[in-house]
C-alpha positions in Angstrom: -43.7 -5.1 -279.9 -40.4 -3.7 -278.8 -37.6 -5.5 -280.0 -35.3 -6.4 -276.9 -31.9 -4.5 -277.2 -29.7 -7.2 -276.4 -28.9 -9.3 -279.2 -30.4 -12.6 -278.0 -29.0 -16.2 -278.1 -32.0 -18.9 -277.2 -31.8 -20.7 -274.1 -29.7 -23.8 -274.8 -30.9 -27.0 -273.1 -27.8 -28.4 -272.2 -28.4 -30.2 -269.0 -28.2 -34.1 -271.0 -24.9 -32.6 -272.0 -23.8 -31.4 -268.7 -24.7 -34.5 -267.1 -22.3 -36.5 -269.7 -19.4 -34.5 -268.6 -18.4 -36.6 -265.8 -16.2 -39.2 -267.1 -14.7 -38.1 -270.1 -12.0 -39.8 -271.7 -9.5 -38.6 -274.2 -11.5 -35.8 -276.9 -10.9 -35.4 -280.5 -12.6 -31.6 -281.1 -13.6 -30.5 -284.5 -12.9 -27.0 -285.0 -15.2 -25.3 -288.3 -13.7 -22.0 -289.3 -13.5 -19.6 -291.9 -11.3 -16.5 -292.2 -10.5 -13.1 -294.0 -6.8 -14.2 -294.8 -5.1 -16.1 -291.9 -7.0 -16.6 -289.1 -7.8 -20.2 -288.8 -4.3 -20.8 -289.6 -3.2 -18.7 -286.8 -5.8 -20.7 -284.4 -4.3 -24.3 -286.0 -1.1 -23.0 -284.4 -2.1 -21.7 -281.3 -4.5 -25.1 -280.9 -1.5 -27.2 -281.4 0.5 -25.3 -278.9 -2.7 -26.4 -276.6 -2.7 -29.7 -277.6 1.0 -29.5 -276.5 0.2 -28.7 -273.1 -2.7 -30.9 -273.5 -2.4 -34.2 -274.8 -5.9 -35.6 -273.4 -7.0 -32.6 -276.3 -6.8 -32.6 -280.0 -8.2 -30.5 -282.5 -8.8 -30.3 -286.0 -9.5 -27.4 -287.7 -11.5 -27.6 -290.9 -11.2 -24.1 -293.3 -14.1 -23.1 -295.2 -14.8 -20.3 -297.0 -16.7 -16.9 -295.5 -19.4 -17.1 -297.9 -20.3 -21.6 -297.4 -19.5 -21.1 -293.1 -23.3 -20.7 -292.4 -24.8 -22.8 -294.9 -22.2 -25.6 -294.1 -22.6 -25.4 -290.3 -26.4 -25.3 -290.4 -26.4 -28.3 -292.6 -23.8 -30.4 -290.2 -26.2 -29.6 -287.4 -29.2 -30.6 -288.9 -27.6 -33.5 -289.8 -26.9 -33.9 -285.9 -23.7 -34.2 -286.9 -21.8 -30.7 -285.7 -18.3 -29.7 -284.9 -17.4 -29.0 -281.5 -16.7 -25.3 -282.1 -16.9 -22.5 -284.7 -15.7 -19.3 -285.9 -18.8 -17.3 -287.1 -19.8 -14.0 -288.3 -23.5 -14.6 -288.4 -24.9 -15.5 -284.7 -28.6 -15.9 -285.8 -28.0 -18.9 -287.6 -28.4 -21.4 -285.1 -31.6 -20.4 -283.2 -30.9 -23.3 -279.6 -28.1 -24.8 -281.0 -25.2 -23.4 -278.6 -23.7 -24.7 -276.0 -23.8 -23.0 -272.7 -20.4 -22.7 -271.4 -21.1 -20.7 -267.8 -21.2 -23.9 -265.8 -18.2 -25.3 -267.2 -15.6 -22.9 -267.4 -13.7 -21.9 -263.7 -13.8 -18.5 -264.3 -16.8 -18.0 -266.2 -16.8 -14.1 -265.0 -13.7 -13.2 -267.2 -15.2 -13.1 -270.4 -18.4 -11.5 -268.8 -15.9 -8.2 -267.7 -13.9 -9.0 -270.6 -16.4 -7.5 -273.1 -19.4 -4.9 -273.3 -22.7 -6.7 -272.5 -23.8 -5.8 -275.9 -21.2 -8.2 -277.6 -21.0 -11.4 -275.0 -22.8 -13.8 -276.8 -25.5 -14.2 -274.0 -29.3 -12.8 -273.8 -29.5 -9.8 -270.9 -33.3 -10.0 -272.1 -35.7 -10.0 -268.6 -38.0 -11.9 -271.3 -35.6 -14.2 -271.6 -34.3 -14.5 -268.2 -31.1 -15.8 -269.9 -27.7 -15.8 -268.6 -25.9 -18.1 -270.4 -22.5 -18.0 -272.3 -21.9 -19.2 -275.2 -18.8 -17.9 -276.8 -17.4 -14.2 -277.3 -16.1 -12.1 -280.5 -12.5 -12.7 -281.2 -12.0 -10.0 -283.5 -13.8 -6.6 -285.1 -13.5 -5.0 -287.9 -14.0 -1.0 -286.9 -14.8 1.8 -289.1 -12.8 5.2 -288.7 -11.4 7.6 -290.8 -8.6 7.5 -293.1 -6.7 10.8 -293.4 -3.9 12.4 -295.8 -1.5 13.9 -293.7 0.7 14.9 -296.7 -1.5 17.6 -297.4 -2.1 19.1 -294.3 1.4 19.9 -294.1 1.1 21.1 -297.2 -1.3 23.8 -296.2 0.4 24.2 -293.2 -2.6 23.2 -291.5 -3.2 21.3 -288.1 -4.5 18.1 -287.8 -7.7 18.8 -285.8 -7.6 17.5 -282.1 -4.1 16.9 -280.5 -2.4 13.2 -281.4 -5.9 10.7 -280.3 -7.8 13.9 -279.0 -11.3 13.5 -280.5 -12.1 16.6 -282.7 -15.6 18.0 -283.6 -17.3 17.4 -286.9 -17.4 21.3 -287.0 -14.0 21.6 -286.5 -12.8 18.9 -289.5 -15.3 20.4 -291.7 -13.5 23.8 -291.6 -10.1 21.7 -291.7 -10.5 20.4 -294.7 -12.4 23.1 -296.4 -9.4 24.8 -295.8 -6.9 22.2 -297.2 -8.9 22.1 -300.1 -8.5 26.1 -300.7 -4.9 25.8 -300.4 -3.6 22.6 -302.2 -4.4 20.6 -304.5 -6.7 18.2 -303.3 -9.9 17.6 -305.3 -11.9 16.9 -302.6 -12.4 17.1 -298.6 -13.7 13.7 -298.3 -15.1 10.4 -300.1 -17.4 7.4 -298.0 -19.3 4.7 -300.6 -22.8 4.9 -300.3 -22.7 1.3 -298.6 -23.8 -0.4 -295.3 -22.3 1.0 -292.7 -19.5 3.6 -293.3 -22.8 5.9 -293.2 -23.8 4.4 -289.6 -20.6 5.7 -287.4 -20.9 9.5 -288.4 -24.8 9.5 -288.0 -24.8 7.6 -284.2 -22.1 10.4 -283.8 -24.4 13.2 -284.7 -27.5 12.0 -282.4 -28.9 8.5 -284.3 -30.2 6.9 -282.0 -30.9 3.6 -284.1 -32.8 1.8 -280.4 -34.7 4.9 -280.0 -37.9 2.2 -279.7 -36.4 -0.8 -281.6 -34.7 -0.7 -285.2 -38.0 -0.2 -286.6 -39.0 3.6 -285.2 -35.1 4.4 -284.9 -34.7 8.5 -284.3 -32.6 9.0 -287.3 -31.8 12.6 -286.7 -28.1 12.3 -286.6 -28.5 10.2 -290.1 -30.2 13.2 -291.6 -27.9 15.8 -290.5 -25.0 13.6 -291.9 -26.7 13.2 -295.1 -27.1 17.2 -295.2 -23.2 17.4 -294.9 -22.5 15.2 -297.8 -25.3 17.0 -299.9 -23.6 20.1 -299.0 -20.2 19.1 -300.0 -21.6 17.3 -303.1 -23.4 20.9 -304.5 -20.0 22.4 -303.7 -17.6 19.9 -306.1 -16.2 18.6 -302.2 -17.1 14.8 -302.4 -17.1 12.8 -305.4 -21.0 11.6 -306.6 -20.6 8.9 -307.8 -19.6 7.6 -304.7 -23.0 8.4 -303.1 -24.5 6.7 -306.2 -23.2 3.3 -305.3 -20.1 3.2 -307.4 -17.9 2.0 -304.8 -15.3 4.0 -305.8 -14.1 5.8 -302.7 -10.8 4.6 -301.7 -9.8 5.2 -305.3 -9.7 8.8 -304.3 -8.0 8.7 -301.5 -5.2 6.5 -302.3 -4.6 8.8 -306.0 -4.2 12.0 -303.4 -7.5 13.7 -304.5 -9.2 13.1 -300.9 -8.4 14.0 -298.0 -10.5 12.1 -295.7 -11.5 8.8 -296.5 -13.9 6.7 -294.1 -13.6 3.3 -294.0 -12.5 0.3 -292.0 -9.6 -1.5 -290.5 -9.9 -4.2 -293.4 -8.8 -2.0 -295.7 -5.3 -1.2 -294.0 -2.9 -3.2 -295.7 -4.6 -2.9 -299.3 -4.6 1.3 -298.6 -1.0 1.3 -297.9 0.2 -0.8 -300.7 -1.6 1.5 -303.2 -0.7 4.5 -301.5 2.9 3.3 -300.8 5.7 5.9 -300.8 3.0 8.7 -302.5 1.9 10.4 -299.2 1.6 10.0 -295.6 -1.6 9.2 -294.4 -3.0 7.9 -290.5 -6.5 6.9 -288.8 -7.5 9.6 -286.8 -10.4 8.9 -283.9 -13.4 9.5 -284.9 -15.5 13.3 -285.3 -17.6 14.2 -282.2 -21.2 15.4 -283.2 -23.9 15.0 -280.3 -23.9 11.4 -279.6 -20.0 11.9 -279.2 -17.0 9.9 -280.9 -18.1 6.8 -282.6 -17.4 4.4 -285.7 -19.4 1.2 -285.8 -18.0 -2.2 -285.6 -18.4 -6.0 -287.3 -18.1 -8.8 -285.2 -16.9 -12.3 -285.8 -17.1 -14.5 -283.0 -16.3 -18.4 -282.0 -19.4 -20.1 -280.9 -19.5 -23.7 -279.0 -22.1 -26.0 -280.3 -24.9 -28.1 -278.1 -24.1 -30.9 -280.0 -20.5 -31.8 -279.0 -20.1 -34.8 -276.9 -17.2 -33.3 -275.1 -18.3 -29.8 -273.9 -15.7 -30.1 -270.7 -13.3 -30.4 -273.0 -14.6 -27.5 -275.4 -14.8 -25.2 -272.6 -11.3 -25.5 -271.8 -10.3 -24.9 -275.2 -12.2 -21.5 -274.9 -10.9 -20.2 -271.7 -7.4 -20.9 -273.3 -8.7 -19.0 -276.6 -10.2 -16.1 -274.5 -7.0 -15.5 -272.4 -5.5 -12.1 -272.6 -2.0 -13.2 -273.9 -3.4 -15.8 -276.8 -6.0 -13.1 -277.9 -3.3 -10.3 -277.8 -1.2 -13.1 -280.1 -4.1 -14.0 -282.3 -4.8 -10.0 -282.8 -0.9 -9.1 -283.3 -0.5 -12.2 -286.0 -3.8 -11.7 -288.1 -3.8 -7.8 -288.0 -7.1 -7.9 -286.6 -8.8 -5.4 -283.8 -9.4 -7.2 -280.4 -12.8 -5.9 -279.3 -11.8 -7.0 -275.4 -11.0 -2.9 -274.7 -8.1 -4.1 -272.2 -6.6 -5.7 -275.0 -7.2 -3.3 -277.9 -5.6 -0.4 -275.4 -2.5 -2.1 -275.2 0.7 -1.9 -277.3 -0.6 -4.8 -279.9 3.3 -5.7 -281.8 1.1 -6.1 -285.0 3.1 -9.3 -286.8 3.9 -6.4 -290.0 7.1 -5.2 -291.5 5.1 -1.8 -292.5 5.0 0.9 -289.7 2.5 2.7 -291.4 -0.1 -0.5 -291.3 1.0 -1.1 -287.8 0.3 2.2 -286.3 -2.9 2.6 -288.1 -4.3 -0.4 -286.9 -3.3 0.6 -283.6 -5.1 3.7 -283.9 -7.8 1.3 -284.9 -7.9 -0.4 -282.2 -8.0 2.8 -279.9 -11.3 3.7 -281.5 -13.1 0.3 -279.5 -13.7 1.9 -276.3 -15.0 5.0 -278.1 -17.3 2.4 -279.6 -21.4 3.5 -278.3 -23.1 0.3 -277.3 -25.3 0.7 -280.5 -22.4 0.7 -282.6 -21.9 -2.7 -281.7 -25.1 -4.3 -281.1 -26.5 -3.2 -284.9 -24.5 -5.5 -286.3 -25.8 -8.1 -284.5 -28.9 -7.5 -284.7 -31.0 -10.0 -287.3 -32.3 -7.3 -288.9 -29.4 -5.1 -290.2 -29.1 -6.7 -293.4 -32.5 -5.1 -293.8 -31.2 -1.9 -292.6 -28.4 -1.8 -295.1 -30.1 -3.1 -297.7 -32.7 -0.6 -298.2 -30.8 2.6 -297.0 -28.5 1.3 -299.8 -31.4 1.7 -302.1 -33.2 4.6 -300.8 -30.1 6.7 -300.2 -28.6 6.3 -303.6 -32.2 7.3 -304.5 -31.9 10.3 -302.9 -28.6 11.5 -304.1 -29.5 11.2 -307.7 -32.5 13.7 -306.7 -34.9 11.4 -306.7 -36.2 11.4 -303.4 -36.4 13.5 -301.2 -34.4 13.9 -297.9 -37.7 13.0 -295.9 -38.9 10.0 -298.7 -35.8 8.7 -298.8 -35.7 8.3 -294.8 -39.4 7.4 -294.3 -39.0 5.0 -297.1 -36.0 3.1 -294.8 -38.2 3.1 -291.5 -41.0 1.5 -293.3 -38.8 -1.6 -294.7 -37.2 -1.9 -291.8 -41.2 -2.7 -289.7 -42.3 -4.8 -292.4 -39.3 -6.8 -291.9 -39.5 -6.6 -288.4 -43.6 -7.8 -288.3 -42.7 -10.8 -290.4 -39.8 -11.8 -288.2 -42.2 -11.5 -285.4 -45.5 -13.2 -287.7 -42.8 -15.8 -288.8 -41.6 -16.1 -284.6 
């Protein structure tokens, strides 16, 4: 069975719901959050604010941590007792559990041309026949790469492409094998053997990972970006142990021995306080192979729940959320990328004293409309923990030699259908 391509939210059943809106009084909202450093603090001030300007509205937002969000809110739920809202980064979780928000907001078509259909949290499945709403992504983190600029003027080199021009793969190749010659640097570029900083250069060289579903991806572009790390590992260009699951990556690039590093926009601020005053470095777009420009890019998202008893009131609370200027706010004060491509191409006033971390998560945030509609949907998708999981495994297999090239991708394909035919036994 072909999996659909959209990832797909269940139908809610939310007409009881609807019907309850009709004369509600005053609503105390429970917001469930968890963030990656100050994000639901950021949302307590920007919900107060709201409260302000609505005082029939109050919310309170309840922090827990990334790794208990899921397990907490599934638990509240089956206990029938939910919060109103939620910050999530896993939408499979709550299979029917979300609220449809189309008939309640006024302009229900802003978030629809707001966002990519890939990434509205709604089904586009015909099987389906599903078109309801039930919350968006309020930030991304994108993957792109990190580049030493220090020694390119070293070399007297150019920086391939002009200023956010996308250059080839080709053409970086033969940059940095050139920088290397000529300075210093150990090595022309470092990526961890790890979930998905593999996935952006391989959809840019040709993967096509919904070729026929996740299952019988066409992995071509994977291979041929495999073939370019093997090739720079035989010639002393990228560090091993990287590829054999060390981790170790950024540790090159921040000592001055890389001189591409590709990573994501997470890693900003912790890259420029190790690097500090050492060398200049940037995000440049990403390298163009035959499926173009493209990194890939994690989601998190807020998510309205069945259960809440005030959904008129929830819905409001969204289309305040979702408005350009609050999510250009929320984006500038948590140094996070907007995935909303109007927002993330404007001039985002990151809340940072560092110019460096500023303009590189600008650049970050350029890379979002570059972004192939693959990019972002994989990461929704229930089976990519699979995915990573096992090309973890089987890749770091085949570095060390002991696969081969073929095995090693044949070896991915088939974990990826078993997982897929017990989803659909267990469905």
């Amino acid at each position: 069975m072909k999996r659909p391509f959209f990832f797909i939210l269940p139908i809610v059943m939310s007409m009881a719901i609807l019907a309850s809106t009709a004369a509600q009084g005053p609503a105390a909202l429970r917001f469930l959050c968890f963030q990656d450093r100050n994000e639901c603090d950021v949302y307590a001030d920007l919900l107060a604010r709201f409260s302000e300007e609505n005082p029939d509205i109050s919310i309170a937002v309840e922090v827990v941590a990334e790794s208990e969000i899921h397990q907490r809110l599934a638990a509240e739920v089956e206990a029938g007792a939910p919060p109103d809202f939620a910050r999530v980064s896993d939408l499979d979780v709550l299979e029917g559990r979300y609220l449809n928000l189309r008939p309640l907001l006024p302009d229900p078509e802003y978030l629809y041309q707001s966002f990519p259909d890939e990434i509205i949290f709604r089904s586009m499945s015909s099987y389906f026949q599903d078109i309801g709403l039930y919350g968006y992504p309020d930030a991304a983190k994108v993957v792109a790469p990190f580049v030493n600029l220090s020694r390119f003027e070293e070399a007297g080199a150019l920086i391939p492409g002009a200023g956010e021009e996308v250059a080839s793969w080709d053409d970086w190749l033969a940059a940095l094998d050139e920088v290397v010659r000529t300075t210093e640097a150990a090595y022309a570029l470092s990526v961890d053997n790890k979930d998905h900083r593999l996935v952006g250069p391989a959809m840019s060289l040709g993967a096509d990972y919904y070729n026929n579903g996740l299952s019988s991806a066409d992995l071509d572009g994977l291979r041929d970006f495999l073939v370019i790390l093997t090739e720079l590992m035989e010639d002393g260009k990228t560090p091993t142990d990287t590829l054999l699951g060390t981790g170790k990556s950024q540790e090159y690039f921040v000592r001055g021995e890389a001189l591409m590093y590709i990573c994501g926009s997470w890693k900003v601020e912790e890259v420029a306080a190790q690097v500090g005053d050492a060398f200049e470095w940037a995000i440049v777009p990403n390298p163009a192979g035959a499926g173009g420009s493209t990194g890939v890019a994690q989601l998190t998202g807020l998510v309205a729940l069945a259960g809440t008893t005030q959904p008129q009131a929830v819905a409001k609370v969204f289309e305040y959320l979702s408005g350009p200027v609050v999510s250009t706010e929320f984006a500038a004060r948590t140094l996070t990328i907007p995935i909303n491509e109007s927002i993330a191409l404007r001039a985002i006033d990151y809340d940072t004293e560092d110019p460096v971390v500023a303009a590189a998560l600008s650049s970050f945030a350029r890379e979002v409309p570059r972004l192939q509609t693959q990019a972002i949907a994989l990461d929704l998708d229930p089976l990519a923990p699979v995915y990573y999981e096992a090309s973890n495994t089987y890749l770091r297999q085949y570095f060390a030699g002991e696969l081969t090239l073929e095995e090693a991708l044949s070896r991915l394909q088939e974990a990826i259908a078993a997982a897929e035919d017990n989803m659909y036994a267990e469905g």
